[in-house]
N, CA and C atoms as a LAMMPS dump frame, in Angstrom:
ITEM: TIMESTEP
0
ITEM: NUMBER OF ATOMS
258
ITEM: BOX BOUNDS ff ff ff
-5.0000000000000000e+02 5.0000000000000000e+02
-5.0000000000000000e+02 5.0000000000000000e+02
-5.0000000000000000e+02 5.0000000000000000e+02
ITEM: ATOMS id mol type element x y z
1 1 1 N 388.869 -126.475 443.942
2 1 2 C 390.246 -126.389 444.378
3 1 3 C 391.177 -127.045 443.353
4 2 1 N 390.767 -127.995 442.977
5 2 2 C 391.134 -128.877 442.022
6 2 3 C 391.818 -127.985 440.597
7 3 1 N 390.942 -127.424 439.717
8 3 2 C 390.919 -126.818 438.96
9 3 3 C 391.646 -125.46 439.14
10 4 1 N 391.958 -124.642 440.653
11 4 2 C 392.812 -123.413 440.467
12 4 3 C 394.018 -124.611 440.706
13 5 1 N 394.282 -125.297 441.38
14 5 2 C 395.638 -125.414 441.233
15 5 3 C 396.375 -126.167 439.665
16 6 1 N 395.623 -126.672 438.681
17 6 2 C 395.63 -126.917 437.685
18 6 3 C 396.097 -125.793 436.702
19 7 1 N 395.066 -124.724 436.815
20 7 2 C 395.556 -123.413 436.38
21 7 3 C 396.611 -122.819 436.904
22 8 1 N 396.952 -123.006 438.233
23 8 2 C 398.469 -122.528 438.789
24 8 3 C 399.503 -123.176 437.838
25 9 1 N 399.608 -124.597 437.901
26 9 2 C 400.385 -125.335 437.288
27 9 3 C 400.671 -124.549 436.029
28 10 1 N 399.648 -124.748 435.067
29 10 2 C 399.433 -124.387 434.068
30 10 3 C 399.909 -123.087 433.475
31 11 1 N 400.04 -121.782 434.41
32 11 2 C 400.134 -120.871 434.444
33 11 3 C 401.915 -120.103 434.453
34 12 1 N 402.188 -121.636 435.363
35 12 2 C 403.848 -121.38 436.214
36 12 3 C 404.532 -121.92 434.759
37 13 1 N 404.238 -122.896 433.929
38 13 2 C 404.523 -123.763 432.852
39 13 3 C 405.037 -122.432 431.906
40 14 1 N 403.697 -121.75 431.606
41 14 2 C 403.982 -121.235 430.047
42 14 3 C 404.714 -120.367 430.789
43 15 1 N 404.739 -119.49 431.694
44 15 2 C 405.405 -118.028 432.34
45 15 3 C 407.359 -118.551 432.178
46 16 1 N 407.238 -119.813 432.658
47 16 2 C 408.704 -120.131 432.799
48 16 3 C 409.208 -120.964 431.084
49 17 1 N 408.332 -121.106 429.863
50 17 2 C 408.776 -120.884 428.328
51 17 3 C 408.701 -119.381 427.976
52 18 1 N 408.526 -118.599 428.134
53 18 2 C 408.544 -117.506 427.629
54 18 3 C 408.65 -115.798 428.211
55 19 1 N 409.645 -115.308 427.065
56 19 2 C 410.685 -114.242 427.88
57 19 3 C 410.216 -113.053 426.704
58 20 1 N 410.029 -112.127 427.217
59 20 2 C 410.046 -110.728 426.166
60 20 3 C 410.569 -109.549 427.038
61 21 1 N 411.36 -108.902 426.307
62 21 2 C 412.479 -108.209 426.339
63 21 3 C 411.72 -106.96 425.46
64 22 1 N 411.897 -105.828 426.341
65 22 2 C 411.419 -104.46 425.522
66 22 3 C 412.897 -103.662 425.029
67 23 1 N 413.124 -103.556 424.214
68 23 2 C 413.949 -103.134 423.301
69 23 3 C 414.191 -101.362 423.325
70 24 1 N 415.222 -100.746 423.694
71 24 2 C 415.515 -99.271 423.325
72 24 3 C 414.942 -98.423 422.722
73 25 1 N 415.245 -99.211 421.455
74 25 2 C 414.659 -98.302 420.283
75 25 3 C 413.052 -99.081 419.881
76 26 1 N 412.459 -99.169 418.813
77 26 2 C 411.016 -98.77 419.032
78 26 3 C 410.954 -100.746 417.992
79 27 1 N 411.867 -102.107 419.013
80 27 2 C 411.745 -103.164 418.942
81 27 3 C 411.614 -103.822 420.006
82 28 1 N 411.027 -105.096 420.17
83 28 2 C 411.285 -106.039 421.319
84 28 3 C 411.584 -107.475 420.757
85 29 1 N 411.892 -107.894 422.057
86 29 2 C 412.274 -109.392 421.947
87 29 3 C 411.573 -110.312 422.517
88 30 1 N 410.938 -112 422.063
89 30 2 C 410.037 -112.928 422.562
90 30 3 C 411.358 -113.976 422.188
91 31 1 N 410.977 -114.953 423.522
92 31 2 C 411.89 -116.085 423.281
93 31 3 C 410.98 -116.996 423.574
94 32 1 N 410.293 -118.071 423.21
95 32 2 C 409.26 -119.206 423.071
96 32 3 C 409.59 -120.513 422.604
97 33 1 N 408.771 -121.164 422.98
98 33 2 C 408.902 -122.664 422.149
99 33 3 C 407.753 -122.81 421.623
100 34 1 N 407.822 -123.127 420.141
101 34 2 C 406.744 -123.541 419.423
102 34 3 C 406.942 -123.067 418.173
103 35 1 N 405.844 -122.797 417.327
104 35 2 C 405.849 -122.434 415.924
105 35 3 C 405.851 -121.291 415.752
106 36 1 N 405.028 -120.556 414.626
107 36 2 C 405.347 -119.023 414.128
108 36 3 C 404.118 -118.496 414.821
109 37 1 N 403.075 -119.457 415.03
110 37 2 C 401.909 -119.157 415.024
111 37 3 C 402.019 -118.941 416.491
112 38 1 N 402.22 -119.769 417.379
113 38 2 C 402.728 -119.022 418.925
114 38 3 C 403.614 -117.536 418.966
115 39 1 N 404.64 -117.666 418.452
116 39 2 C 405.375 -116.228 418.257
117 39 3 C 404.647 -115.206 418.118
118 40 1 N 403.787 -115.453 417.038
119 40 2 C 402.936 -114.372 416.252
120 40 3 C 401.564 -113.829 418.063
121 41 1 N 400.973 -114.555 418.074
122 41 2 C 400.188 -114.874 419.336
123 41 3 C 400.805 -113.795 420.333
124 42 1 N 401.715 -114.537 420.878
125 42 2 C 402.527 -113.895 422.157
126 42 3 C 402.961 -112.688 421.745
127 43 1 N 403.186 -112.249 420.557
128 43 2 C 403.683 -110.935 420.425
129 43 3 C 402.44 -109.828 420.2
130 44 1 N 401.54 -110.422 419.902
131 44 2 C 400.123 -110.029 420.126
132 44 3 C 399.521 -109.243 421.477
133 45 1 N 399.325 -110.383 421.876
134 45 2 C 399.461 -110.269 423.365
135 45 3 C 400.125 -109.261 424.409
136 46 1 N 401.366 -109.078 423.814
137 46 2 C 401.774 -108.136 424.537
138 46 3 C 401.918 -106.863 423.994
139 47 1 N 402.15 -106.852 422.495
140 47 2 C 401.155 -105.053 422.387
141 47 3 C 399.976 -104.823 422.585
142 48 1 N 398.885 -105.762 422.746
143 48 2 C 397.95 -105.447 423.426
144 48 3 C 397.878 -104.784 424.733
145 49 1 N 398.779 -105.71 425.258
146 49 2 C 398.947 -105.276 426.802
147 49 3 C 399.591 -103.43 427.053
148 50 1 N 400.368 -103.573 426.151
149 50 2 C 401.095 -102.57 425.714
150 50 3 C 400.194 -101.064 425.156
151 51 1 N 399.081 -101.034 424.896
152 51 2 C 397.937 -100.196 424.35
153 51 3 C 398.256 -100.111 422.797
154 52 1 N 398.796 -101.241 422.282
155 52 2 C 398.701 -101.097 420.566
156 52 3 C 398.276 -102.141 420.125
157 53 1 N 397.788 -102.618 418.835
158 53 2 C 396.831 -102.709 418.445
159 53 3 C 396.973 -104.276 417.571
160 54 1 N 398.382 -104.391 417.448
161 54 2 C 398.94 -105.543 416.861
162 54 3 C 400.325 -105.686 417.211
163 55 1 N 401.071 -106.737 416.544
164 55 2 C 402.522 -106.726 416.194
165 55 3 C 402.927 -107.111 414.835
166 56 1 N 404.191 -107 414.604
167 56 2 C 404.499 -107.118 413.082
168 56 3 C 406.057 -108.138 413.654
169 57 1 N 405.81 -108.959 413.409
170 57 2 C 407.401 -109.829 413.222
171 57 3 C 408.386 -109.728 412.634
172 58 1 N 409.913 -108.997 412.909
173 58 2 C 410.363 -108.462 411.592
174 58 3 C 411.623 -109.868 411.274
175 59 1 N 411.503 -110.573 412.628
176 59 2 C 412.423 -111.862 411.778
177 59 3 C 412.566 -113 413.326
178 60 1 N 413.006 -114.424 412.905
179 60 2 C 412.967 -115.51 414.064
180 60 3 C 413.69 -116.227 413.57
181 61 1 N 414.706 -116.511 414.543
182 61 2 C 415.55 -117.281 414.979
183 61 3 C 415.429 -118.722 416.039
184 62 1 N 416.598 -119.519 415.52
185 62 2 C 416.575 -120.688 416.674
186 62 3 C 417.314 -120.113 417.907
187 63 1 N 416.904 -120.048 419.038
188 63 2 C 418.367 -119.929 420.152
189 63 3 C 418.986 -120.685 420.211
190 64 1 N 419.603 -121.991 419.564
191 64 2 C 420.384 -122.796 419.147
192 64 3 C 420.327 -122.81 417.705
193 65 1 N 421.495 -121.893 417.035
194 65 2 C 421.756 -122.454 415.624
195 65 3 C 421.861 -124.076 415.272
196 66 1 N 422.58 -124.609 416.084
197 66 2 C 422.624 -126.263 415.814
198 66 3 C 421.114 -127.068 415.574
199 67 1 N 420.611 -126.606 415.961
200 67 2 C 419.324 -127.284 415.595
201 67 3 C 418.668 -126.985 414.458
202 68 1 N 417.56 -127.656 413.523
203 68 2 C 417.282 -127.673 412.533
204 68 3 C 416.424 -126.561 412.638
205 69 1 N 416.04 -125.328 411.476
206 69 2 C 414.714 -124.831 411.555
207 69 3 C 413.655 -124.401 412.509
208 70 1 N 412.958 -124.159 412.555
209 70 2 C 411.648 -124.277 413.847
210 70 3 C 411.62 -124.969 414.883
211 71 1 N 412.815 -125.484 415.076
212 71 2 C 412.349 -126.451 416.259
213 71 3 C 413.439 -125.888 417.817
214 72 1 N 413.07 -126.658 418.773
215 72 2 C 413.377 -125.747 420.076
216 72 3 C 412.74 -124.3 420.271
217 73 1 N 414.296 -123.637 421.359
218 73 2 C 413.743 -122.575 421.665
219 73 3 C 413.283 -121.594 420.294
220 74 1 N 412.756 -120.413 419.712
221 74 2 C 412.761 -119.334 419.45
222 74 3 C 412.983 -118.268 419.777
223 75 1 N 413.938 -117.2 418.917
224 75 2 C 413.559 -116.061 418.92
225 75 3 C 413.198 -115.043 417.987
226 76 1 N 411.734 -114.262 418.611
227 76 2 C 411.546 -113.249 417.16
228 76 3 C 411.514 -111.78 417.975
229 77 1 N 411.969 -111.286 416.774
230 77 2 C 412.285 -109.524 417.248
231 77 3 C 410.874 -109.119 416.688
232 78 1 N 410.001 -108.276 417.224
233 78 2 C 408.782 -107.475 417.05
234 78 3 C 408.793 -105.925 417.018
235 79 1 N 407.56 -105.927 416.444
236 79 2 C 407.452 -104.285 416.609
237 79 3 C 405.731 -104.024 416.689
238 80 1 N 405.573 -103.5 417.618
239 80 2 C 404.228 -102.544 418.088
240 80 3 C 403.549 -102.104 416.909
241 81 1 N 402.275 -101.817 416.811
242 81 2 C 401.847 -101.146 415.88
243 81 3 C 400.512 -100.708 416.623
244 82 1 N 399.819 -99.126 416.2
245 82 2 C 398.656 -98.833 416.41
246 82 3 C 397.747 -99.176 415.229
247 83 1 N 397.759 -100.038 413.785
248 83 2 C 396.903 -100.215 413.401
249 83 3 C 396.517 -101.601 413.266
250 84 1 N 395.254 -101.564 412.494
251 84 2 C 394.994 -103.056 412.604
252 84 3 C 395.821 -103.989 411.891
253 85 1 N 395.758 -105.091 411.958
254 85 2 C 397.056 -106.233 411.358
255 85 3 C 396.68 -106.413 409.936
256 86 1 N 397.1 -106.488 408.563
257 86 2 C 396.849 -106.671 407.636
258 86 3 C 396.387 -108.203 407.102
């Protein structure tokens, strides 16, 4: 019992850092906290989910310009791909 509600916790945590937005035309949007290497991950993740095969990052932003670099929220715009990741 112990351990699912741990994973609940756990579960409610990352769901409420992170937002992706499917895009019109053939982009989407991830909003996260963390590094490139999370971005990269999560955008993974969801063309997987998506039936493709990778993602390609085409650029990331702070959601606060005022802040330095990498740090806080993120956002990176993605794109789907059916082949494998280079």
């Amino acid at each position: 019992m112990m351990r699912f509600s741990t994973a609940l916790v756990l579960c409610a945590m990352i769901g409420a850092c992170t937002t992706i937005k499917i895009g019109k035309d053939d982009t989407s949007t991830i909003v996260y906290t963390g590094g490139a290497d999370v971005g990269m991950n999560l955008a993974t993740r969801a063309c997987r989910k998506a039936g493709q095969r990778s993602a390609e990052i085409i650029s990331t932003v702070n959601k606060d310009p005022a802040l330095p670099a990498g740090t806080g929220r993120q956002v990176s715009t993605f794109r789907c791909s059916a082949a494998e990741p280079k």
